[in-house]
C-alpha positions in Angstrom: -51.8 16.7 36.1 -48.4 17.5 36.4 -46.9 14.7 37.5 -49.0 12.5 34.6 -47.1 14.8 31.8 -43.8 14.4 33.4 -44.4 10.6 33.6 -45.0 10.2 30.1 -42.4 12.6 29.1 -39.9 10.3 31.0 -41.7 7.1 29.2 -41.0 8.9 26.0 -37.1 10.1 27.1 -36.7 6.5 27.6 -37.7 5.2 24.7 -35.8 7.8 23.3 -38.6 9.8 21.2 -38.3 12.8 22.9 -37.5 16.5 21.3 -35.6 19.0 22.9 -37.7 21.1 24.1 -39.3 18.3 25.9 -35.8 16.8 27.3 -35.3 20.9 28.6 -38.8 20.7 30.3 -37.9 17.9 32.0 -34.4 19.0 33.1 -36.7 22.0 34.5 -38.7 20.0 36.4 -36.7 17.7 37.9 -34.5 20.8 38.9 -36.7 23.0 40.4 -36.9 21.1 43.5 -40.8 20.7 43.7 -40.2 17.0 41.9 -42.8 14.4 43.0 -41.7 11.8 45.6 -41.9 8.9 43.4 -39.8 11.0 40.9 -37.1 12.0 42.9 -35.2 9.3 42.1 -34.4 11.2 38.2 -33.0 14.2 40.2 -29.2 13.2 40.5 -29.7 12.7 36.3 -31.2 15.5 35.3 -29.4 17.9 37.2 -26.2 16.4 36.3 -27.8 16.9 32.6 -28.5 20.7 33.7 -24.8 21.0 35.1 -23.4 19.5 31.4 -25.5 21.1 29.0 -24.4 24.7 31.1 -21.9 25.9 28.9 -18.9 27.7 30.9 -16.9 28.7 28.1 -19.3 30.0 25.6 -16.6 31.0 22.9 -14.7 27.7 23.5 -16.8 25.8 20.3 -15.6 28.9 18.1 -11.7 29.1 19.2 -11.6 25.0 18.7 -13.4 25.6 15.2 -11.0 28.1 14.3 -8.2 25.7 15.5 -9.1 22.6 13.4 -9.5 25.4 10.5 -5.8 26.9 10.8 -4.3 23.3 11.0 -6.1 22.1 8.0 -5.2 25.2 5.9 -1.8 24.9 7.5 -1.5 21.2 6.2 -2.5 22.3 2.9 -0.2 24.7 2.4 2.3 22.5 3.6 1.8 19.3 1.0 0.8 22.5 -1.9 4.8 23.5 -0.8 5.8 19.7 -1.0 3.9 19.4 -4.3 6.1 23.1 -6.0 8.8 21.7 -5.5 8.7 18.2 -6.6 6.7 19.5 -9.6 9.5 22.8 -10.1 12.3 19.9 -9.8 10.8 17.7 -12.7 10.6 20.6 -14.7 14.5 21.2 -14.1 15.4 17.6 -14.9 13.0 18.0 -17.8 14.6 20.8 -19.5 18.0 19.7 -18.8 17.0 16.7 -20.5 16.2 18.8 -23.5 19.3 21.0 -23.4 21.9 17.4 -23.5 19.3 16.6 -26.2 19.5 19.6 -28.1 23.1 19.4 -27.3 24.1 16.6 -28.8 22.2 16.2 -31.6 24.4 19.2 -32.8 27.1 17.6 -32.5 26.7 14.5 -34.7 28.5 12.3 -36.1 30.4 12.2 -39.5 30.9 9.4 -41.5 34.8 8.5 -41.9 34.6 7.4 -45.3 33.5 8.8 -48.3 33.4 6.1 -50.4 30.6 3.3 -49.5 32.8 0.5 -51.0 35.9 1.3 -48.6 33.8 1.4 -45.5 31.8 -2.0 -46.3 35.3 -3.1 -46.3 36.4 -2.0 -43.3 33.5 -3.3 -42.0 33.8 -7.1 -43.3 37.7 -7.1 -42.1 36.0 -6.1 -38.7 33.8 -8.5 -38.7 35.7 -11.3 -39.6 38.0 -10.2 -36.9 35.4 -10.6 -34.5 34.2 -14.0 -35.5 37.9 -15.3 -35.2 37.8 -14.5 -31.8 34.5 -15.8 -31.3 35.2 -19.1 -32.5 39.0 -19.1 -30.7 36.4 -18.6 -27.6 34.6 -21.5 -28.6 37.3 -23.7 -29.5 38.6 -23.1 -25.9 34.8 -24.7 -24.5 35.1 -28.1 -26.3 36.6 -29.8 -23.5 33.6 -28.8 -21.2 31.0 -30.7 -24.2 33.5 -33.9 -23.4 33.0 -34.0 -20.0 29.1 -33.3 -20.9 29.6 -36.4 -23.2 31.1 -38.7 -20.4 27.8 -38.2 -17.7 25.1 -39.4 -20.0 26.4 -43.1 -19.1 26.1 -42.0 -15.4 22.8 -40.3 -15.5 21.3 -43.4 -17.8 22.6 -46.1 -14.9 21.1 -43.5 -12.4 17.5 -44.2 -13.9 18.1 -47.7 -13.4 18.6 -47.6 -10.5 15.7 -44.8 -9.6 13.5 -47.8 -11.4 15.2 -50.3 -8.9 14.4 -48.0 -5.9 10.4 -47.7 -6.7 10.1 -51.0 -7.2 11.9 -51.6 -3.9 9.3 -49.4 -2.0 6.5 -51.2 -3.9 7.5 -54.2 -2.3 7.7 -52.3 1.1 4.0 -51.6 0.9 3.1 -54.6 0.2 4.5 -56.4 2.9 3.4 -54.0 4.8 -0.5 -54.4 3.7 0.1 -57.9 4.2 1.0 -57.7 7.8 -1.9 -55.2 8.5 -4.4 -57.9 6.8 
Protein backbone atom coordinates (compact mmCIF):
# COMPACT_ATOMS: atom_id res chain seq x y z
CA UNK A 1 0.00 0.00 0.00
CA UNK A 2 2.85 1.82 0.74
CA UNK A 3 4.81 1.50 -1.98
CA UNK A 4 1.46 2.40 -4.44
CA UNK A 5 1.30 5.95 -2.42
CA UNK A 6 4.90 6.55 -2.88
CA UNK A 7 4.65 5.69 -6.52
CA UNK A 8 2.17 8.11 -7.29
CA UNK A 9 3.65 10.69 -5.09
CA UNK A 10 6.78 10.42 -7.31
CA UNK A 11 4.36 10.47 -10.57
CA UNK A 12 3.04 13.68 -9.14
CA UNK A 13 6.79 15.15 -7.98
CA UNK A 14 7.46 14.59 -11.53
CA UNK A 15 5.02 16.23 -13.02
CA UNK A 16 5.66 18.76 -10.67
CA UNK A 17 2.12 19.02 -8.71
CA UNK A 18 3.35 18.11 -5.60
CA UNK A 19 2.93 20.19 -2.16
CA UNK A 20 5.43 20.29 0.44
CA UNK A 21 4.32 18.30 2.70
CA UNK A 22 4.15 15.68 0.12
CA UNK A 23 7.84 16.39 -1.31
CA UNK A 24 8.89 16.05 2.85
CA UNK A 25 7.06 12.62 2.91
CA UNK A 26 8.81 11.52 0.23
CA UNK A 27 12.32 12.73 1.32
CA UNK A 28 11.25 10.56 4.50
CA UNK A 29 10.69 7.69 2.77
CA UNK A 30 13.26 7.38 0.58
CA UNK A 31 15.52 8.20 3.64
CA UNK A 32 14.58 5.92 6.05
CA UNK A 33 16.29 3.12 4.45
CA UNK A 34 13.23 0.61 4.30
CA UNK A 35 12.80 2.08 0.42
CA UNK A 36 11.38 -0.61 -2.00
CA UNK A 37 13.83 -2.34 -4.36
CA UNK A 38 12.44 -0.94 -7.42
CA UNK A 39 12.63 2.49 -5.69
CA UNK A 40 15.95 2.58 -4.63
CA UNK A 41 17.15 4.05 -7.42
CA UNK A 42 15.42 7.82 -6.00
CA UNK A 43 17.71 7.35 -2.87
CA UNK A 44 20.99 9.22 -3.94
CA UNK A 45 18.10 12.25 -4.78
CA UNK A 46 16.26 12.44 -2.10
CA UNK A 47 18.81 12.20 0.41
CA UNK A 48 20.89 14.73 -1.34
CA UNK A 49 17.45 16.80 -1.06
CA UNK A 50 17.39 15.88 2.86
CA UNK A 51 21.16 16.92 3.11
CA UNK A 52 20.25 20.53 1.25
CA UNK A 53 17.10 21.41 2.69
CA UNK A 54 19.14 20.74 6.42
CA UNK A 55 19.91 24.07 7.35
CA UNK A 56 23.38 24.40 9.13
CA UNK A 57 23.45 27.90 9.83
CA UNK A 58 19.97 28.72 11.00
CA UNK A 59 20.61 32.55 11.62
CA UNK A 60 22.56 32.80 8.25
CA UNK A 61 18.97 34.01 6.19
CA UNK A 62 18.65 36.83 9.04
CA UNK A 63 22.42 38.15 9.14
CA UNK A 64 22.32 38.24 5.08
CA UNK A 65 18.87 40.06 5.41
CA UNK A 66 20.18 42.40 7.64
CA UNK A 67 23.20 42.92 5.32
CA UNK A 68 21.32 43.68 2.03
CA UNK A 69 19.23 46.11 4.63
CA UNK A 70 22.33 48.18 5.93
CA UNK A 71 23.77 48.48 2.37
CA UNK A 72 20.58 49.81 0.93
CA UNK A 73 20.09 52.30 3.82
CA UNK A 74 23.74 52.99 3.54
CA UNK A 75 23.32 53.86 -0.33
CA UNK A 76 20.62 56.00 0.48
CA UNK A 77 22.11 57.99 2.77
CA UNK A 78 24.86 58.27 0.57
CA UNK A 79 22.97 59.76 -2.78
CA UNK A 80 20.42 61.86 0.14
CA UNK A 81 24.28 63.33 1.07
CA UNK A 82 25.13 63.74 -2.79
CA UNK A 83 21.63 65.31 -3.28
CA UNK A 84 22.40 68.27 0.10
CA UNK A 85 24.87 69.32 -1.29
CA UNK A 86 24.22 69.79 -4.86
CA UNK A 87 20.79 71.16 -3.84
CA UNK A 88 22.77 73.53 -0.68
CA UNK A 89 25.22 74.59 -3.68
CA UNK A 90 22.34 75.85 -6.08
CA UNK A 91 20.98 77.65 -3.30
CA UNK A 92 24.42 79.52 -2.87
CA UNK A 93 24.83 80.34 -6.51
CA UNK A 94 21.24 81.30 -6.33
CA UNK A 95 21.46 83.94 -3.73
CA UNK A 96 24.62 85.14 -4.89
CA UNK A 97 22.92 85.66 -8.06
CA UNK A 98 20.45 87.83 -6.16
CA UNK A 99 22.98 89.79 -4.06
CA UNK A 100 25.09 91.07 -7.79
CA UNK A 101 21.42 91.59 -8.70
CA UNK A 102 20.45 93.53 -5.90
CA UNK A 103 23.88 95.01 -6.24
CA UNK A 104 23.82 96.56 -9.23
CA UNK A 105 20.61 97.64 -9.79
CA UNK A 106 21.63 100.18 -7.00
CA UNK A 107 24.11 101.38 -8.61
CA UNK A 108 22.53 102.55 -11.93
CA UNK A 109 23.30 104.53 -14.33
CA UNK A 110 22.77 108.40 -14.76
CA UNK A 111 22.13 110.02 -17.83
CA UNK A 112 25.10 112.51 -18.92
CA UNK A 113 22.90 114.99 -20.29
CA UNK A 114 20.29 116.96 -19.12
CA UNK A 115 18.96 118.34 -22.02
CA UNK A 116 17.36 115.69 -24.58
CA UNK A 117 18.27 117.93 -27.63
CA UNK A 118 22.14 117.85 -26.69
CA UNK A 119 22.27 114.14 -26.28
CA UNK A 120 20.32 113.27 -29.60
CA UNK A 121 23.17 115.20 -30.90
CA UNK A 122 25.73 113.52 -29.55
CA UNK A 123 24.21 110.71 -30.55
CA UNK A 124 23.77 111.49 -34.54
CA UNK A 125 27.62 112.77 -34.49
CA UNK A 126 28.22 109.22 -33.16
CA UNK A 127 26.42 107.63 -35.48
CA UNK A 128 27.54 109.26 -38.40
CA UNK A 129 30.96 108.55 -37.13
CA UNK A 130 30.27 105.03 -37.27
CA UNK A 131 28.82 104.74 -40.66
CA UNK A 132 31.98 106.54 -42.09
CA UNK A 133 33.89 103.79 -40.97
CA UNK A 134 31.50 101.38 -42.06
CA UNK A 135 31.44 102.39 -45.52
CA UNK A 136 35.53 103.14 -45.50
CA UNK A 137 35.22 99.19 -44.54
CA UNK A 138 33.28 98.68 -47.48
CA UNK A 139 35.03 100.74 -49.90
CA UNK A 140 38.14 98.72 -49.03
CA UNK A 141 35.84 95.16 -50.28
CA UNK A 142 35.12 96.48 -53.86
CA UNK A 143 37.98 94.91 -55.41
CA UNK A 144 36.91 91.46 -54.04
CA UNK A 145 33.09 92.08 -56.05
CA UNK A 146 35.70 92.62 -59.34
CA UNK A 147 37.23 89.51 -59.09
CA UNK A 148 33.56 88.12 -58.32
CA UNK A 149 32.64 89.89 -61.60
CA UNK A 150 35.51 88.34 -63.68
CA UNK A 151 34.45 84.28 -62.79
CA UNK A 152 30.91 84.40 -64.11
CA UNK A 153 32.58 84.12 -67.73
CA UNK A 154 34.50 81.10 -66.29
CA UNK A 155 31.67 79.33 -64.52
CA UNK A 156 29.24 80.09 -67.74
CA UNK A 157 31.98 78.18 -70.20
CA UNK A 158 32.23 75.59 -67.28
CA UNK A 159 28.38 74.61 -68.03
CA UNK A 160 29.30 74.19 -71.46
CA UNK A 161 31.35 72.18 -71.18
CA UNK A 162 29.43 70.04 -68.14
CA UNK A 163 26.67 69.88 -71.20
CA UNK A 164 29.55 68.67 -73.49
CA UNK A 165 30.67 66.00 -70.90
CA UNK A 166 26.90 64.38 -70.52
CA UNK A 167 26.42 64.22 -73.82
CA UNK A 168 29.78 62.55 -74.19
CA UNK A 169 28.82 59.75 -71.74
CA UNK A 170 25.46 59.43 -73.61
CA UNK A 171 27.26 58.43 -76.43
CA UNK A 172 29.37 56.06 -74.32
CA UNK A 173 26.16 54.08 -73.45
CA UNK A 174 25.15 53.85 -76.44
CA UNK A 175 27.84 52.30 -78.03
CA UNK A 176 28.02 50.31 -75.47
CA UNK A 177 24.28 48.91 -75.75
CA UNK A 178 25.09 48.54 -79.26
CA UNK A 179 27.91 46.18 -78.73
CA UNK A 180 25.88 44.14 -76.07
CA UNK A 181 23.00 43.82 -78.88
Amino acid sequence: MESQRINILLQKYFEAETTLAEENELITYFTSGEVDENLKMYVPMFSGMKELSVDENPGLGDELMNHILESEHREKLRYRWMWQMVTGIAASVILVMLAVNFYSNQNQWHDTFADPDEAYAEAAKTLEFVAGKYNRGLAQLKPIGKMEDATIPFYSGMEALDKGFEKLYEIENLNKNLKNE
